[in-house]
Every structure is written in structure tokens, then in C-alpha cells.
PDB file as gemmi writes it, atoms N, CA and C in Angstrom:
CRYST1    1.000    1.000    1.000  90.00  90.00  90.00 P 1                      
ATOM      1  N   UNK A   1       0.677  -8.175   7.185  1.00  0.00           N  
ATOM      2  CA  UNK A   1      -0.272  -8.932   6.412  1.00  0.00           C  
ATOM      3  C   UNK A   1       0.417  -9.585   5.208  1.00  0.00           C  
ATOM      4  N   UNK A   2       1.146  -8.929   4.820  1.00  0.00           N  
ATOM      5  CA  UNK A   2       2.239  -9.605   3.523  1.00  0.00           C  
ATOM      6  C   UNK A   2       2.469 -10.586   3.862  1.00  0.00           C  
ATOM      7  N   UNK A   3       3.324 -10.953   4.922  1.00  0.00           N  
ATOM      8  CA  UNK A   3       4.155 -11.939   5.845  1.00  0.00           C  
ATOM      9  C   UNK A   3       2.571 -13.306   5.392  1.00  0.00           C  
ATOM     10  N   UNK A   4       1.787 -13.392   5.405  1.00  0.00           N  
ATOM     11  CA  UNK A   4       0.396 -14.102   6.104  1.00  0.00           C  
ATOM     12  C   UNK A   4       0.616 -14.531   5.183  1.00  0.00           C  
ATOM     13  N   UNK A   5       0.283 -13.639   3.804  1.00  0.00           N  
ATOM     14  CA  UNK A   5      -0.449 -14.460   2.403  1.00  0.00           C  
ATOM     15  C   UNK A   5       1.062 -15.176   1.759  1.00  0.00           C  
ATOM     16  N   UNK A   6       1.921 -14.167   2.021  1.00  0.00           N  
ATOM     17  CA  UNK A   6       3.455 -14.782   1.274  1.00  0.00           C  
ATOM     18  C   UNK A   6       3.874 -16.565   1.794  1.00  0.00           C  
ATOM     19  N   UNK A   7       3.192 -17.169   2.830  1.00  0.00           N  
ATOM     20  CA  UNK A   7       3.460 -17.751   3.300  1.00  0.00           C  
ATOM     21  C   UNK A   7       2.633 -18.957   2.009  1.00  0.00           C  
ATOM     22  N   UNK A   8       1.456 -18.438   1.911  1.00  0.00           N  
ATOM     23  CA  UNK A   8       0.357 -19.703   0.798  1.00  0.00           C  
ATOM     24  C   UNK A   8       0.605 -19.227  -0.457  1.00  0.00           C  
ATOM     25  N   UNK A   9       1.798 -18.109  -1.015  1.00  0.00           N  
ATOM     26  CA  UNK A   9       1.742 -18.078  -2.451  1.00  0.00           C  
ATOM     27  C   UNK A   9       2.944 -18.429  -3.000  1.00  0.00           C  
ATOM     28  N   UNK A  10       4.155 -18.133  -1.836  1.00  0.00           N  
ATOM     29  CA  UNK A  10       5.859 -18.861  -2.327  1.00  0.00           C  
ATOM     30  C   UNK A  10       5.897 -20.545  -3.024  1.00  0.00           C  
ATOM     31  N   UNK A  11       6.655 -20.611  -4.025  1.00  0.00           N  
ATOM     32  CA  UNK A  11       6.815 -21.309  -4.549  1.00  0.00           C  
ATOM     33  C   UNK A  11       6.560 -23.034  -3.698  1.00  0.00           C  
ATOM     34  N   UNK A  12       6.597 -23.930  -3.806  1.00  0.00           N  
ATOM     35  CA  UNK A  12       7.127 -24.836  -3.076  1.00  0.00           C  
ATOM     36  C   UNK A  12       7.806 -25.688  -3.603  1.00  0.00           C  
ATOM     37  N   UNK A  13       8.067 -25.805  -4.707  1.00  0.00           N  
ATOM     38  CA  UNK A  13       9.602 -26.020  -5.475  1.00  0.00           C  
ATOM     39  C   UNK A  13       8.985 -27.560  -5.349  1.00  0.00           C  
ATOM     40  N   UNK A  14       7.806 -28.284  -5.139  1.00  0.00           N  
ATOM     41  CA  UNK A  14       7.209 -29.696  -5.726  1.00  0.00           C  
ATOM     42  C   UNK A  14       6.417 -29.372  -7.340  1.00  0.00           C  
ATOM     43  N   UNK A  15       6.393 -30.458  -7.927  1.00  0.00           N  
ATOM     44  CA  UNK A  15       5.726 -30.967  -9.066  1.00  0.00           C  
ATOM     45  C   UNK A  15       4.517 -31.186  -8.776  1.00  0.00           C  
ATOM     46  N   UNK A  16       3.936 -30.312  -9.383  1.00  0.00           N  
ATOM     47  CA  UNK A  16       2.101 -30.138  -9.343  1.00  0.00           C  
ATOM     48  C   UNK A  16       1.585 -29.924 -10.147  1.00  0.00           C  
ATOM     49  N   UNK A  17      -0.118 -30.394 -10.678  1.00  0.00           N  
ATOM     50  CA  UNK A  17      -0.533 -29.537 -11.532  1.00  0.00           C  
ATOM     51  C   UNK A  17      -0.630 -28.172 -11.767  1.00  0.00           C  
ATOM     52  N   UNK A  18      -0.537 -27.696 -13.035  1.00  0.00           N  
ATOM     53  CA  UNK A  18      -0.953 -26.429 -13.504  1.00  0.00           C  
ATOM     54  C   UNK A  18      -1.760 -25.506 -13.565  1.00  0.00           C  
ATOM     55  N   UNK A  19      -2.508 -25.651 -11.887  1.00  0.00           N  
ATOM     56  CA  UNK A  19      -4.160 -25.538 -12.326  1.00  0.00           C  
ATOM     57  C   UNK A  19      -4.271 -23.682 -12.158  1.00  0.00           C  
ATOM     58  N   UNK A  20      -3.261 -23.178 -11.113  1.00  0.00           N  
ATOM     59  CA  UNK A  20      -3.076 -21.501 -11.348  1.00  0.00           C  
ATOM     60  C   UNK A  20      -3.869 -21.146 -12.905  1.00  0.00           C  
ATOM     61  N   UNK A  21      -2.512 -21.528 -14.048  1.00  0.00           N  
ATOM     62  CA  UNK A  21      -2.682 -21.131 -15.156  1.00  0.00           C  
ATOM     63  C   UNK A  21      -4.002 -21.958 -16.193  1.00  0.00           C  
ATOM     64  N   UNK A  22      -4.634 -22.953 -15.688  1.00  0.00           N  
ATOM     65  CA  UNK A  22      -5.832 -23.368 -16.015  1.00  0.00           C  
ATOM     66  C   UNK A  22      -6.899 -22.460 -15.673  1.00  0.00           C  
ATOM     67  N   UNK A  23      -6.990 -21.988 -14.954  1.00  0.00           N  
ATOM     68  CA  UNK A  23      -8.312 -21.031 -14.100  1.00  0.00           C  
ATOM     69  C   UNK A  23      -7.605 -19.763 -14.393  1.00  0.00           C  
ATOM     70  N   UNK A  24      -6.488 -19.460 -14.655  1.00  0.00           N  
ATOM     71  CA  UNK A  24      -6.443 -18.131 -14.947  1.00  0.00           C  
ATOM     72  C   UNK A  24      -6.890 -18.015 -16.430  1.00  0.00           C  
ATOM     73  N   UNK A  25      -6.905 -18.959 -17.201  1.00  0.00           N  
ATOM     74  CA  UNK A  25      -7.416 -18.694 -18.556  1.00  0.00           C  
ATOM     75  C   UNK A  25      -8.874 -18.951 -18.944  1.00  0.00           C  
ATOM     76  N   UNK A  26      -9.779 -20.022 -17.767  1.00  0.00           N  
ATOM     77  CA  UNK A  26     -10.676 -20.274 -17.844  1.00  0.00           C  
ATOM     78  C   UNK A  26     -11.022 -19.084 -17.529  1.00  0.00           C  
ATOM     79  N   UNK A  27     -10.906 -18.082 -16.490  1.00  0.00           N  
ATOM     80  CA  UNK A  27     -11.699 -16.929 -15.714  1.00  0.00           C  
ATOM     81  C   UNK A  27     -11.662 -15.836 -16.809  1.00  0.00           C  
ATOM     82  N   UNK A  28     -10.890 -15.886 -18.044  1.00  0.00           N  
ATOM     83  CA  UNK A  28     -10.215 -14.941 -19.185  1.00  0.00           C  
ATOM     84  C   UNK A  28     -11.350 -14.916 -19.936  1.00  0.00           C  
ATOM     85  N   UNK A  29     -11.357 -16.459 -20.326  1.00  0.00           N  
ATOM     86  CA  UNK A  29     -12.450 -17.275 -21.314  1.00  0.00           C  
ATOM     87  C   UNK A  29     -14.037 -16.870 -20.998  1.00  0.00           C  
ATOM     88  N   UNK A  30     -13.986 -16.936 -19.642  1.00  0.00           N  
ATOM     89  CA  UNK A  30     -15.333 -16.350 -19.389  1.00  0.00           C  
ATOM     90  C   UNK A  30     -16.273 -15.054 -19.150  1.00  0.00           C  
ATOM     91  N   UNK A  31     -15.125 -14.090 -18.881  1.00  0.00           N  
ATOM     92  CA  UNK A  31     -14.666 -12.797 -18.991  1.00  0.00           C  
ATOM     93  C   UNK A  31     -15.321 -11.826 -20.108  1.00  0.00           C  
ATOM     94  N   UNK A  32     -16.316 -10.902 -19.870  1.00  0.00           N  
ATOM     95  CA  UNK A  32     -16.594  -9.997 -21.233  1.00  0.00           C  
ATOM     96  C   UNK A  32     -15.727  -8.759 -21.274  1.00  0.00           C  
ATOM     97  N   UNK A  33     -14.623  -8.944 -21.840  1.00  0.00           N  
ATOM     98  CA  UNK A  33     -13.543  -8.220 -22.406  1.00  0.00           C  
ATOM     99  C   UNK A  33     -13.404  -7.669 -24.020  1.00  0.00           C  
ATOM    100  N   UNK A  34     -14.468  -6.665 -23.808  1.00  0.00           N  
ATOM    101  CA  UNK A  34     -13.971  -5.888 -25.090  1.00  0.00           C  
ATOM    102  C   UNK A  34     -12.935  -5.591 -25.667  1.00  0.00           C  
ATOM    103  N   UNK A  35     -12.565  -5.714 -27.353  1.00  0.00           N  
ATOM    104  CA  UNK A  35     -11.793  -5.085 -27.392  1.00  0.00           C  
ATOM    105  C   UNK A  35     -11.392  -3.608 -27.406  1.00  0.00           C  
ATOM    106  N   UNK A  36     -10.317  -3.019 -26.643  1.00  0.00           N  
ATOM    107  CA  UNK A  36      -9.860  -2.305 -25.976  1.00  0.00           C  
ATOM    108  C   UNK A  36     -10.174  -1.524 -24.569  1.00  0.00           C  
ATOM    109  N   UNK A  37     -10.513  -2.420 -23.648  1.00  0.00           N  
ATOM    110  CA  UNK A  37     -10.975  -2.525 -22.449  1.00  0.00           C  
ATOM    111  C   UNK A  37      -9.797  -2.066 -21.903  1.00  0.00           C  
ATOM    112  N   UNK A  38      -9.988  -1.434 -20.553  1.00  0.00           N  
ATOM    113  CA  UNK A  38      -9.174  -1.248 -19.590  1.00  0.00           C  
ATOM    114  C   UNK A  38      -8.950  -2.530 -18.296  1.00  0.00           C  
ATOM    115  N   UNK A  39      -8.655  -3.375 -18.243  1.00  0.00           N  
ATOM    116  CA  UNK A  39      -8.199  -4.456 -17.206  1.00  0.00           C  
ATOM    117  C   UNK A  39      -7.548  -3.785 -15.616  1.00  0.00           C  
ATOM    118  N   UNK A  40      -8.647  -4.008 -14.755  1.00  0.00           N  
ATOM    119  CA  UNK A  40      -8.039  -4.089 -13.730  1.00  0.00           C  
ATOM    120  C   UNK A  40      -8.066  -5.617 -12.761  1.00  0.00           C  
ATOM    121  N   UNK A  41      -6.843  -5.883 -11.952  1.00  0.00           N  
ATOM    122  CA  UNK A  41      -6.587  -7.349 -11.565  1.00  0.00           C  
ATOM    123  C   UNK A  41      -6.070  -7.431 -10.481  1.00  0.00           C  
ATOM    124  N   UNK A  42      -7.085  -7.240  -9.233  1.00  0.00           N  
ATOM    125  CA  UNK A  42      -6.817  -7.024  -7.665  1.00  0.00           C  
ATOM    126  C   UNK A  42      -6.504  -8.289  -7.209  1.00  0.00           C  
ATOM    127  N   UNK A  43      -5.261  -8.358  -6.450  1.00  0.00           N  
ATOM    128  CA  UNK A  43      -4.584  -9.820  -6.413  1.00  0.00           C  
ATOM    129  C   UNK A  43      -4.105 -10.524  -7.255  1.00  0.00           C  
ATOM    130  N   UNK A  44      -3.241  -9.798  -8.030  1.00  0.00           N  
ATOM    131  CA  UNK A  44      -2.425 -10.355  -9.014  1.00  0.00           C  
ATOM    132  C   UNK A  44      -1.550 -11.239  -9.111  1.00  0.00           C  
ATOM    133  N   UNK A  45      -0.588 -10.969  -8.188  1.00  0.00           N  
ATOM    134  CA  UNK A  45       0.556 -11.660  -7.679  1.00  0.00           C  
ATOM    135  C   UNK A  45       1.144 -11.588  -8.799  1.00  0.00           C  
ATOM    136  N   UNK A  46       1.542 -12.737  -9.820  1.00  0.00           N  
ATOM    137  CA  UNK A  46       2.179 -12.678 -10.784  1.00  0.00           C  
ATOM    138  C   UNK A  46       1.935 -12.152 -12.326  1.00  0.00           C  
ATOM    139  N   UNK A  47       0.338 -11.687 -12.179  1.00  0.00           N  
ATOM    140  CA  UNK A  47      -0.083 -11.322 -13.475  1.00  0.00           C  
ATOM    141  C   UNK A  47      -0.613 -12.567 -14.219  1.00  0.00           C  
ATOM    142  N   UNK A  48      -0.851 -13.380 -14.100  1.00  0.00           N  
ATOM    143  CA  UNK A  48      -1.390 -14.943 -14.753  1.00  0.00           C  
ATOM    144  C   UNK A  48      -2.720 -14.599 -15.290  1.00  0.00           C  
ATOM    145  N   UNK A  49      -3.426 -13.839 -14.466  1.00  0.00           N  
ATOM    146  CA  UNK A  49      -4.539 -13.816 -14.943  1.00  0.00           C  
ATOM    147  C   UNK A  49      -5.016 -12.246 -15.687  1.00  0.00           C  
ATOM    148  N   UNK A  50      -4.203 -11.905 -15.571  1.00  0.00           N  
ATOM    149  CA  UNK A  50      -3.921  -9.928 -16.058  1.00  0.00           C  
ATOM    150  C   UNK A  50      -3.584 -10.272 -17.659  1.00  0.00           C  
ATOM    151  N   UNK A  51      -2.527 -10.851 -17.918  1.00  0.00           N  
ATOM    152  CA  UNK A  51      -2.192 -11.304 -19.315  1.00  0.00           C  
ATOM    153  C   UNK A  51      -3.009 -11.531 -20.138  1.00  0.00           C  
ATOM    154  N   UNK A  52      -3.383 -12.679 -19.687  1.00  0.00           N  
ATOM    155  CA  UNK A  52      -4.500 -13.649 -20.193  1.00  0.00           C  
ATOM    156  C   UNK A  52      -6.110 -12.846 -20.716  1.00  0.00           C  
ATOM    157  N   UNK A  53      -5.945 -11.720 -19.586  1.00  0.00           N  
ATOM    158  CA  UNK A  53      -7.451 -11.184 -19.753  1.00  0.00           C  
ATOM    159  C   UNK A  53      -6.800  -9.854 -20.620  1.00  0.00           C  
ATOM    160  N   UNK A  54      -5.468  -9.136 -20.660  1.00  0.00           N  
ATOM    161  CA  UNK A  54      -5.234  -7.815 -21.411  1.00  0.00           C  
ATOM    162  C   UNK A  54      -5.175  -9.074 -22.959  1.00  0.00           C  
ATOM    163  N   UNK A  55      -5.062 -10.049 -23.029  1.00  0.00           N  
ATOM    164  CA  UNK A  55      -4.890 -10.467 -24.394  1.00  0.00           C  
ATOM    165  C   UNK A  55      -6.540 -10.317 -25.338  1.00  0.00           C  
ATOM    166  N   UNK A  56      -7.175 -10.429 -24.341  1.00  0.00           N  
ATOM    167  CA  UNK A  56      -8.612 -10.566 -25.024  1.00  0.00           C  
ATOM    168  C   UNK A  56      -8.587  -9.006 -25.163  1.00  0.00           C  
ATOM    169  N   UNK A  57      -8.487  -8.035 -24.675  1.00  0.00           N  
ATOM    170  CA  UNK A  57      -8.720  -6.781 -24.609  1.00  0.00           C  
ATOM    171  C   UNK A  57      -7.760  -6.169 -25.824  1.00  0.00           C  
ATOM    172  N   UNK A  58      -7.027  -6.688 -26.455  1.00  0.00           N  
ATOM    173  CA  UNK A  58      -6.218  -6.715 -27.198  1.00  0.00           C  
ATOM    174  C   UNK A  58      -5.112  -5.525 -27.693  1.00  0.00           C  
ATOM    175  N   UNK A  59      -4.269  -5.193 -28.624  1.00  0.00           N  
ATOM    176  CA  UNK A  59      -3.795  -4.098 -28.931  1.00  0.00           C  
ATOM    177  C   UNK A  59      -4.182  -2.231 -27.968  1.00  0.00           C  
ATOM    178  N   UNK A  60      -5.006  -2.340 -28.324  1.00  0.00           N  
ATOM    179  CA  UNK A  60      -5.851  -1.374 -27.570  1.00  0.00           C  
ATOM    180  C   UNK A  60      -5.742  -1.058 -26.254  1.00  0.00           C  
ATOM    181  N   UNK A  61      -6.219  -2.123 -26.028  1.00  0.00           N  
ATOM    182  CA  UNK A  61      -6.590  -2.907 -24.431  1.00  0.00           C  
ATOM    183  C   UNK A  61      -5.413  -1.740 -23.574  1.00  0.00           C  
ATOM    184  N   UNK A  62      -5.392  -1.893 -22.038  1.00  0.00           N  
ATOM    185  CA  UNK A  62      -4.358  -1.694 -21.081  1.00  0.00           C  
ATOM    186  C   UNK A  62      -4.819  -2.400 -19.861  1.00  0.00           C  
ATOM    187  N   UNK A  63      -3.882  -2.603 -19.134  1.00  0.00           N  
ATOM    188  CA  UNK A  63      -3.966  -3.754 -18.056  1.00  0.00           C  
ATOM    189  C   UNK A  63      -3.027  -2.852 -16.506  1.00  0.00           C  
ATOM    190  N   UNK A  64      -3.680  -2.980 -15.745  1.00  0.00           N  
ATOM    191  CA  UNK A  64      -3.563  -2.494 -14.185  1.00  0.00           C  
ATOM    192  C   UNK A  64      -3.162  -3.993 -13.061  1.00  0.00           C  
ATOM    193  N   UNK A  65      -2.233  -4.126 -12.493  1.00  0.00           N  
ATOM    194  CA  UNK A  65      -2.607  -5.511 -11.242  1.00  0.00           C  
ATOM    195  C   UNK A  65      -2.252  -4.803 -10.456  1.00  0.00           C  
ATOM    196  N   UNK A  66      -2.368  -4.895  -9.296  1.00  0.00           N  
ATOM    197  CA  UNK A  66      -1.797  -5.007  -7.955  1.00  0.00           C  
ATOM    198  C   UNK A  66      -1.965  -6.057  -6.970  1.00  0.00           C  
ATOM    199  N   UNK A  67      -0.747  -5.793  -6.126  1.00  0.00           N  
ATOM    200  CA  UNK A  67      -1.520  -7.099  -4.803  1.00  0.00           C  
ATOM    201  C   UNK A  67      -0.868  -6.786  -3.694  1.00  0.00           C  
ATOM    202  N   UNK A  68      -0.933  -7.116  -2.626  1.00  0.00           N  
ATOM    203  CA  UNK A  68      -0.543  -6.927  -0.974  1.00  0.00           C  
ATOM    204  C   UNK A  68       0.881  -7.397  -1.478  1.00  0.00           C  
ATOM    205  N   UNK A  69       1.031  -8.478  -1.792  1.00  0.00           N  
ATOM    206  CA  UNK A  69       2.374  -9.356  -1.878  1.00  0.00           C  
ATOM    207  C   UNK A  69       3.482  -8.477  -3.014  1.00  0.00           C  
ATOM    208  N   UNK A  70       4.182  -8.112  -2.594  1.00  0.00           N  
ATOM    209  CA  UNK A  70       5.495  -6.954  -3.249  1.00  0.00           C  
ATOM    210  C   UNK A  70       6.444  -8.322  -4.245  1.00  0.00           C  
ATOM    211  N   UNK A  71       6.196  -9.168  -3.922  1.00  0.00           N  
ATOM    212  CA  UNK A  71       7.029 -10.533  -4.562  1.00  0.00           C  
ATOM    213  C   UNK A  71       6.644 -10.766  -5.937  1.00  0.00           C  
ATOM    214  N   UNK A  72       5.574 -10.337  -6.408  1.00  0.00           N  
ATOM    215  CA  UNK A  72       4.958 -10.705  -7.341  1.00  0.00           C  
ATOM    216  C   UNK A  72       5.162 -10.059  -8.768  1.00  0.00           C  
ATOM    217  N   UNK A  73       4.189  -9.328  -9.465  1.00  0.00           N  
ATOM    218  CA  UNK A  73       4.203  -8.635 -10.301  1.00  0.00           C  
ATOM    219  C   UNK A  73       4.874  -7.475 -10.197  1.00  0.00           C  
ATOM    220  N   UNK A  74       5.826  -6.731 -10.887  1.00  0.00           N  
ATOM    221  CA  UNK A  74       6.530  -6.077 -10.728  1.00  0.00           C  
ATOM    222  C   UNK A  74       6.048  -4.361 -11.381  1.00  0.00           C  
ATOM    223  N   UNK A  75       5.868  -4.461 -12.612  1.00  0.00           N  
ATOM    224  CA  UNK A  75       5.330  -3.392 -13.903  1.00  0.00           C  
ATOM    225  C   UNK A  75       4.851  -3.800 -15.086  1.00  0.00           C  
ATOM    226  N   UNK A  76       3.904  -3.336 -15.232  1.00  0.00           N  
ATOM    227  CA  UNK A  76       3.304  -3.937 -16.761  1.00  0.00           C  
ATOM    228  C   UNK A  76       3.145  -2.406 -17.534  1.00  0.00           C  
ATOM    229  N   UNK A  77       4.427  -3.212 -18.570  1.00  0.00           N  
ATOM    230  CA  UNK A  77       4.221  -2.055 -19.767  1.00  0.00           C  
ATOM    231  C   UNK A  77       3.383  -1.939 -20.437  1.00  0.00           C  
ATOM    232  N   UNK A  78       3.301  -0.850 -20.835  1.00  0.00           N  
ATOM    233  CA  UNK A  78       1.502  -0.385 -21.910  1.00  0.00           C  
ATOM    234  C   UNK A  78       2.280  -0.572 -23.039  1.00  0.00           C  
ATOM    235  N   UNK A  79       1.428  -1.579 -24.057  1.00  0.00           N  
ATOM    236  CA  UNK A  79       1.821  -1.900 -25.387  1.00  0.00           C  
ATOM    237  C   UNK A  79       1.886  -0.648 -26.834  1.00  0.00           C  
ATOM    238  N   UNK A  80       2.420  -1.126 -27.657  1.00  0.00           N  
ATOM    239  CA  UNK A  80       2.828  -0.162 -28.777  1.00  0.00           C  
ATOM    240  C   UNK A  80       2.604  -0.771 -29.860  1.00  0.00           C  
TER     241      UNK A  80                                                      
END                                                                             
């Protein structure tokens, strides 16, 4: 199943809009994220939208992603 999705999330090394990181901040923006919320972010891939939403959750906050795709997000350290 990796093999499937890795195929629509690898780079394609063309010039495109930005719209990943547009909607990952819009979905942040819209998001009721207390501060110091716990963030979880199923289908992460790179964390774009994990960031974005542990920032609203702030200091406090802690943030969880995972995803099928092993390519992606690697470890997210808990802040200090």
C-alpha cells in the first residue's frame, strides 16, 4: 500500500503552486486548538500541517503525525 500512495506524494521536481502549504495553514486557521492541546495528524507525510497546528497549541502544546508513507516525517521533538 506504501508503494500506491508514494507514487501521488513524491516530489515531481516541476514548479507549482504552493497550495500543500496554503491549506495546511488554512486547515490550522480553522482549527480549535487550545493552548496546550495535544495534536494528533493522521497522514502527515511531511508534518505541514502538524507544525502549523502544534504552533497554535503553543509552548505547551505536543504534536503526534503518522502516515503509511515511511518517506515522510521522520520524529517530532517535544519542545522545551
Amino acid at each position: 500500500m506504501e508503494d500506491f500512495w508514494a507514487r501521488y506524494i513524491e516530489p515531481s521536481g516541476q514548479p507549482g503552486p504552493d497550495y500543500w502549504n496554503y491549506f495546511a495553514q488554512r486547515l490550522a486557521d480553522l482549527a480549535t486548538i487550545p493552548e496546550g492541546a495535544a495534536v494528533l495528524d493522521i497522514g502527515t507525510y511531511d508534518g505541514n500541517v502538524l507544525f502549523k497546528a502544534m504552533k497554535k497549541a503553543g509552548a505547551r502544546g505536543c504534536g503526534v503525525g503518522i502516515d503509511i508513507y515511511g518517506g515522510g516525517l521522520k520524529m517530532v521533538l517535544p519542545r522545551r
